[in-house]
N, C-alpha and C positions, 0 to 999 in steps of 0.2 A: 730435737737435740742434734744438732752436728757434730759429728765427732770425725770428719774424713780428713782434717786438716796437720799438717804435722806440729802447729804449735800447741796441739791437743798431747802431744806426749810429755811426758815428764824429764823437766830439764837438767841434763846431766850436772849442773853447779848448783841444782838444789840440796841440800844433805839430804838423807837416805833416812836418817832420823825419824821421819815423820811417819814413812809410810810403815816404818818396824815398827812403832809406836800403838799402828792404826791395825795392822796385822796381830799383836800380839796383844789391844785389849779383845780384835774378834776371836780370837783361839780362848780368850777364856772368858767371852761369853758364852760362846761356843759348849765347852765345858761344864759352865756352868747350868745352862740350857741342859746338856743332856744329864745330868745329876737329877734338878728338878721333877725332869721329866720322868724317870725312873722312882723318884718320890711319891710323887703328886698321881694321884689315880681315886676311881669310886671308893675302894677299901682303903680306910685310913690304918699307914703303919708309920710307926715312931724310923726316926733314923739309926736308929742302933740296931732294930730287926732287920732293915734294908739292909744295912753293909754286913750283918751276921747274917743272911741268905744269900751272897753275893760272894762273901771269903770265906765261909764255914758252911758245909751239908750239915743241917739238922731235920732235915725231913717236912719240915713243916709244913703247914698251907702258905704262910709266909714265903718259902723259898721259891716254891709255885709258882704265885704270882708272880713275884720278882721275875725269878730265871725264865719261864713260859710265855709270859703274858707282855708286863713291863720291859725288859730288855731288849728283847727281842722288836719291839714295835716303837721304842726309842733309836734303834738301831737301823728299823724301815724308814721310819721319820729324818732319819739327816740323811739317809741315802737316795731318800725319795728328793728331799730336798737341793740336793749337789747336782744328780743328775737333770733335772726340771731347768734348774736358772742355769745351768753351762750348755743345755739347749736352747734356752732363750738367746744367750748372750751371743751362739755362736750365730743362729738366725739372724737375730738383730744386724749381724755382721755382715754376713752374706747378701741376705737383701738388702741391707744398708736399710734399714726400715725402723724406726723407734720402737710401732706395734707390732713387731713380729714378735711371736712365739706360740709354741706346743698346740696350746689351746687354742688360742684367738683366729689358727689360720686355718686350723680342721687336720693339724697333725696326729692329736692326739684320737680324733675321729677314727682318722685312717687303722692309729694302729688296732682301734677297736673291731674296725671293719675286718682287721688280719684276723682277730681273736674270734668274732664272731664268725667267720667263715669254716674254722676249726670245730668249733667248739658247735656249730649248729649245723656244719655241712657234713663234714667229711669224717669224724673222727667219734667213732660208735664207745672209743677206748677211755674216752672222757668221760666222767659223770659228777655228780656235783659233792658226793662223799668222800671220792679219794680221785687227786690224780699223782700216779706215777711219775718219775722223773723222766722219761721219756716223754710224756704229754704235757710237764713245763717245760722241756723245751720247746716243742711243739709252738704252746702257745708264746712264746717268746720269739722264735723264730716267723711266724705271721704276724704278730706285733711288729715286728721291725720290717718285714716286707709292707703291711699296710702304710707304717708312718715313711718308709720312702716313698712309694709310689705318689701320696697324696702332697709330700714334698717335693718330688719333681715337679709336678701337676703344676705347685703355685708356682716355681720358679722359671715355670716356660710360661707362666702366665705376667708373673712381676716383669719379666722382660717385654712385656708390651704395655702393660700396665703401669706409670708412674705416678697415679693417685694412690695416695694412701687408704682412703673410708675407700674407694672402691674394691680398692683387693681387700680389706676387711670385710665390704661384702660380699666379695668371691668366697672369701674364708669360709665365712656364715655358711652362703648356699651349700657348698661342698658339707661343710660338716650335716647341715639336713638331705641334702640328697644320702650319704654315707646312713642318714639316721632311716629313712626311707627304706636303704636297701637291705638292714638289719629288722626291722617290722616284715620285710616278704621275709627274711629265711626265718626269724621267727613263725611267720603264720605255717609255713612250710616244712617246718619240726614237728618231731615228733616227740611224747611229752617227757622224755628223761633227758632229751637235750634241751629241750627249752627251760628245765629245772634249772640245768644246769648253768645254764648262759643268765639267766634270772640270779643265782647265786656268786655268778663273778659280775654280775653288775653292782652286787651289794659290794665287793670287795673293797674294805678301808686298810688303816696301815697297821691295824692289829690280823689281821683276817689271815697272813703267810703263816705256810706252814714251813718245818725247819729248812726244808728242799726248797723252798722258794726264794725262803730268805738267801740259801744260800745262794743258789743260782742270779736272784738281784745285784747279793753283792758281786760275782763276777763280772755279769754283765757292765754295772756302773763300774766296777773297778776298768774296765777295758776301754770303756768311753771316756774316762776322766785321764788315762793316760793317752790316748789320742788325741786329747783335748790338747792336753799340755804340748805334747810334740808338734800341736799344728797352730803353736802360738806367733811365728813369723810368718806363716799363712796367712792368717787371722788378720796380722798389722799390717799386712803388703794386700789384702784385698780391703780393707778398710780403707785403703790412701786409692782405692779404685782398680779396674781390673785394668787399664791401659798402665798406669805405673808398676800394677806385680810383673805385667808382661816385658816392663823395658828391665825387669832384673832377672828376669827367665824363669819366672816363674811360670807352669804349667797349669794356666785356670781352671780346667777342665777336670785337668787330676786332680786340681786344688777341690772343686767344685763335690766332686765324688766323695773325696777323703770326710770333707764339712758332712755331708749328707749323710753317711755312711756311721759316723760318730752320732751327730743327733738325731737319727732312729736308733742305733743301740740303747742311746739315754731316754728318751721319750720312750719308745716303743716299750723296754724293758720296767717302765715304771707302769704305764696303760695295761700291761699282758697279767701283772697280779692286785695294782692298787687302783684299776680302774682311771679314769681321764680326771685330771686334780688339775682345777684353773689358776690362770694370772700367776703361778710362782712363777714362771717362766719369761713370762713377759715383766714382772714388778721387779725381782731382784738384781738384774743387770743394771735398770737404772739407779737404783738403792747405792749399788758402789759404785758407779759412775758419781757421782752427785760425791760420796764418801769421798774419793780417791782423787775426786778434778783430772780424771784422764783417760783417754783412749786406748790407749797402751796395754794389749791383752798380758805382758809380762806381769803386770798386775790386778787386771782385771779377772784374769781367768782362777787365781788363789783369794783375790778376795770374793771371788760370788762365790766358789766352794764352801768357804767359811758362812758367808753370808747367806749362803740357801739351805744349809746344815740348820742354822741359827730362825731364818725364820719357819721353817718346816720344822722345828720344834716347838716355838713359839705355839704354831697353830695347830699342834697335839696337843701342848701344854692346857691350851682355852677350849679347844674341843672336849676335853675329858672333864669339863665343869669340876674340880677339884672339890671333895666332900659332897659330892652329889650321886647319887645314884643313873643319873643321866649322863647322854652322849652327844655332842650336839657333831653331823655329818664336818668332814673335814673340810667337804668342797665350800659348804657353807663359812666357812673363817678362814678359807684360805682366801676366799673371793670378798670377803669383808679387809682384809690386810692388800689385796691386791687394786682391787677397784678404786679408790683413792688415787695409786700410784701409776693406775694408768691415766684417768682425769686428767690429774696436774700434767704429766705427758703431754696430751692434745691440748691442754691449755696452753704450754709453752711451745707449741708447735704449730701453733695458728697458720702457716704456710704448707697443706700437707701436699709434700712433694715426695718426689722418689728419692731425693738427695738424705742422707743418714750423716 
C-alpha cells in the first residue's frame, strides 16, 4: 500500500460529513463492544444484576465479578488495544513499511527480553505472588528499554535493508535470538524466579492487578498523547524524510520522539499482558482501507477507536460466552490478524522499501 503521496490525503472540498459519520458509528461500536464485553463471560448474569453491581453495592458475588474480574479486564482490552495499533501505525510510518509492527519485527520480543532480564537477573524483590509497585515499574521501565533498543536495532538495519520479507526475516531471527537469550537466563535461575517469569509468561488481559492496571493506564495514557502531538511528524515523515527536512523539520529528534512513544506503548502492553500478535500490524491497515487516507489527522483517532474495538472483539471470542472455557487471546488475536496481513502481501506484490 502506498501511502507517501499527497493525493493520499483528504481533500479539503470534500465535506467533513463522512469521516464524523465513520468516527461516530466507531465510538459506538466502540461502546458497544465494551458493554458486551462486560456482559458476556463463563458465569452467566442477567442485565439487570450487571448494571445493579456496577451502580449499586450489594455485596454480592455478582458485584465481584462485575467490579474485580469483568471490568477491570474489559478495561485492559481496549487499552491493550489502543496502544498495539498506534504502534503499529506509527511503525508502519517510520519505516514506511506496510509489515511493520510490535510483533512481526521482534519489538515486542525485545521488550520481553527488558522483562526477563528483571525478573530473571537482577531483581530477588520480585516473585510470582505479589509484586510491589516499585517492581511494576521496574518491569515496565525494561519493557520499554528492551522494545527500544530492538527498535533501533531494525531501524539501522531497515536503512540498509530495502526488502521487505528480508527484514521480516531479520525480525524473525532477532525475535529467536532474544528467545535464545531468555532459555540461558532461564536455565541460569534460580527456582523462585523462574516461577516467576513462568507466571508472567502466562499473563492475559484478566491476569492485572489494581496497580497494574493502573500503571498500564498511565503509561498508554502518555503514549497516546504523544501520539497525537506528533501527528505533523507522522504526515511530514510519511511524504519522506528529504521533504520534512525542506520544512525544518529535525529527523533525528523526529526519529527519537516515534521511538520513544512506541516503546511506551508496546513495551507497557508486553511488561504485564505478555507479547499479543498482529493487532499492531492488522488495525492501521483496517482504517486505512475505512478512511481512504494517509492523513494521520485521522488516522491516529480512528485506529484508537479501531484497536479499542477489535481488542474487545478478541476478549469478546476468547471468553467462549456460556462456556466454562478460555480460549489464549494470542490465539484470536492472530485468527483476526493473519488474514489482514495476507491480503497486505497480496496487494503488495512489489515488496520494496517504498510505504
Amino acid at each position: 500500500m502506498r501511502t507517501g503521496t499527497k493525493e493520499n490525503f483528504p481533500d479539503d472540498s470534500i465535506s467533513g460529513r463522512k469521516y464524523n459519520l465513520i468516527f461516530f458509528s466507531l465510538m459506538i461500536i466502540l461502546v458497544i463492544l465494551l458493554i458486551l464485553d462486560i456482559f458476556f463471560g463463563s458465569v452467566s448474569i442477567s442485565a439487570s444484576e450487571v448494571i445493579r453491581a456496577i451502580f449499586t453495592h450489594t455485596n454480592s458475588s455478582f458485584e465481584t465479578i462485575i467490579m474485580r474480574f469483568r471490568l477491570p479486564k474489559a478495561l485492559t482490552a481496549l487499552t491493550v488495544g489502543v496502544a498495539l495499533s498506534l504502534s503499529g501505525l506509527q511503525m508502519q510510518t517510520i519505516f514506511r513499511n506496510p509489515m511493520a509492527g510490535p510483533y512481526v519485527l521482534g519489538i515486542s520480543s525485545g521488550a520481553s527480553l527488558g522483562v526477563a532480564f528483571v525478573i530473571l537477573g537482577f531483581s530477588s524483590g520480585i516473585n510470582g505472588d505479589s509484586i510491589n509497585a516499585l517492581g511494576n515499574w521496574i518491569l515496565v521501565v525494561a519493557s520499554w528499554a528492551g522494545a527500544g533498543a530492538i527498535m533501533i536495532l531494525i531501524m539501522i538495519i531497515s536503512s540498509k535493508v530495502k526488502d521487505i520479507m528480508t527484514l521480516l526475516i531479520i525480525g524473525i531471527m532477532l525475535s529467536s535470538g532474544i528467545g535464545a537469550v531468555v532459555t540461558i537466563l532461564q536455565y541460569f535461575s534460580n527456582e523462585t524466579m523462574l516461577k516467576a517469569y513462568v507466571i508472567w509468561t502466562m499473563g492475559s488481559l484478566g491476569n492485572l492487578t489494581e496497580g497494574q492496571l493502573t500503571i498500564l493506564l498511565i503509561s498508554v495514557s502518555a503514549g497516546v498523547i504523544m501520539s497525537i502531538l506528533s501527528t505533523k511528524i507522522l504526515n511530514a515523515l510519511l511524504l519522506g524524510e528529504n521533504y520534512a527536512r525542506s520544512i525544518g523539520l529535525n529527523v533525528r529528534f523526529a526519529r527519537g520522539a516515534i521511538f520513544s512513544c512506541t516503546s511506551i506503548l508496546a513495551g507497557s502492553v508486553t511488561a504485564f499482558c505478555g507479547p499479543i500478535g498482529f493487532i499492531g500490524i492488522a488495525v492501521p491497515h483496517i482504517v486505512r482501507i475505512i478512511f481512504k487516507t494517509s492523513d494521520h489527522r485521522l488516522l491516529i483517532p480512528g485506529t484508537i477507536l479501531m484497536g479499542g474495538a477489535v481488542m474487545l472483539i478478541s476478549d469478546i471470542i476468547s471468553q467462549l460466552p456460556g462456556s466454562e472455557n478460555v480460549l489464549p487471546i494470542n490465539a484470536v488475536t492472530s485468527l483476526i490478524g493473519i488474514p489482514v496481513v495476507i491480503w497486505v502481501i497480496l496487494r503488495n506484490r512489489k515488496f520494496s522499501g517504498s510505504f
